[in-house]
N, C-alpha and C positions, 0 to 999 in steps of 0.2 A: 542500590549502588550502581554506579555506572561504568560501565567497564573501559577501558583505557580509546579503544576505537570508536563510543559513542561520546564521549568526551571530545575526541578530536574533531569528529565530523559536528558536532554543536560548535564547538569553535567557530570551524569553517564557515559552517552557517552563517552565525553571529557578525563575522567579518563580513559577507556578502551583504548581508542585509544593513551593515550602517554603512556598507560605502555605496548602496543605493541610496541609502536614506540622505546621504549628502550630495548624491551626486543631483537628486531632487531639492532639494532646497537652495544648489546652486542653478536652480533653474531647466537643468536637463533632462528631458523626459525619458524614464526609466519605467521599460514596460514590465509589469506584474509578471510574474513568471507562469500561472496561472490564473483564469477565472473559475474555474472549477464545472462540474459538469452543472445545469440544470435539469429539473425534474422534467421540465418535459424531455429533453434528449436522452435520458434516462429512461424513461419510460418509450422511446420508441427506439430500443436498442435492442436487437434478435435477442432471445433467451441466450442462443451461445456468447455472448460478449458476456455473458458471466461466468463468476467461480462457480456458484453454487447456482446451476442454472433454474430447478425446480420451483427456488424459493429469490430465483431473481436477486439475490443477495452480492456483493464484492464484483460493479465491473471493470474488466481488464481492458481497458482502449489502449492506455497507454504505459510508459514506466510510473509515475507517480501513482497510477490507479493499481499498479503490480504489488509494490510496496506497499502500498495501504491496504492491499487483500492478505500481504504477509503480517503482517503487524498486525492487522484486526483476525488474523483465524479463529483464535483461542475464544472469540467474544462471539461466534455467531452462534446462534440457537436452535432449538428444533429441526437441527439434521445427523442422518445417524455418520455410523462414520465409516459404511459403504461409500455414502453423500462425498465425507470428507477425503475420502482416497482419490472421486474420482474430481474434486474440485484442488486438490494437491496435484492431481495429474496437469489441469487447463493451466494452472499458476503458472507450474514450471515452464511448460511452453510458452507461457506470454513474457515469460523472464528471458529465457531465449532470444525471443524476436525483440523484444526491448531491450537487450542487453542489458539486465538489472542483473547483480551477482547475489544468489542464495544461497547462504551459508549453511540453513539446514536441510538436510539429505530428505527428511521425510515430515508428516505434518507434527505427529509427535511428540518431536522436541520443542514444538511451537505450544505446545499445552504445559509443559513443565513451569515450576519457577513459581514465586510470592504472588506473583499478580495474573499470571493465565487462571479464566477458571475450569473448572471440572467440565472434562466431555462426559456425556451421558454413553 
């Protein structure tokens, strides 16, 4: 179920993206909002441009890549959760300097819930 603020922000979405989608079919060119990183700029990114730097996993360049290190925590593997404290720590600071707002206090609460799964 979706809680009443991820509802609205699909909304929003949904709205942004068909009045791009017509503002393109009337001819106007409407830039992508991203292309996304490729593997190679990826792969020559200093370890600290990651959450999880050891294992090179979630990079934080920018706010899209913040939120998708927040939303994918619960799914990364094979790190303990020393690992996890000190890659909660980098998040919140790239959350900061990107001004992305996180709602939860500590990584945690990011594991709870039907769909996170089990930290080792």
């Amino acid at each position: 179920m979706a809680t009443e603020r991820q509802t609205h922000a699909a909304r929003q979405n949904l709205e942004k993206a068909r009045a791009a989608q017509a503002s393109r079919r009337k001819g106007h060119r409407v830039e992508r909002r991203s292309a996304g990183m490729t593997t190679r700029r990826q792969n020559r990114l200093p370890d600290g441009a990651f959450a999880f730097r050891e294992a090179r996993k979630e990079p934080l360049v920018d706010a899209s890549h913040v939120r998708n290190a927040v939303a994918r925590f619960a799914q990364v593997e094979g790190v303990s959760d020393a690992e996890r404290d000190r890659a909660w720590r980098r998040i919140k600071a790239a959350a900061r300097r990107f001004d992305v707002e996180l709602h939860e206090t500590d990584w945690r609460e990011l594991t709870r819930g039907p769909k996170a799964k089990k930290v080792a």
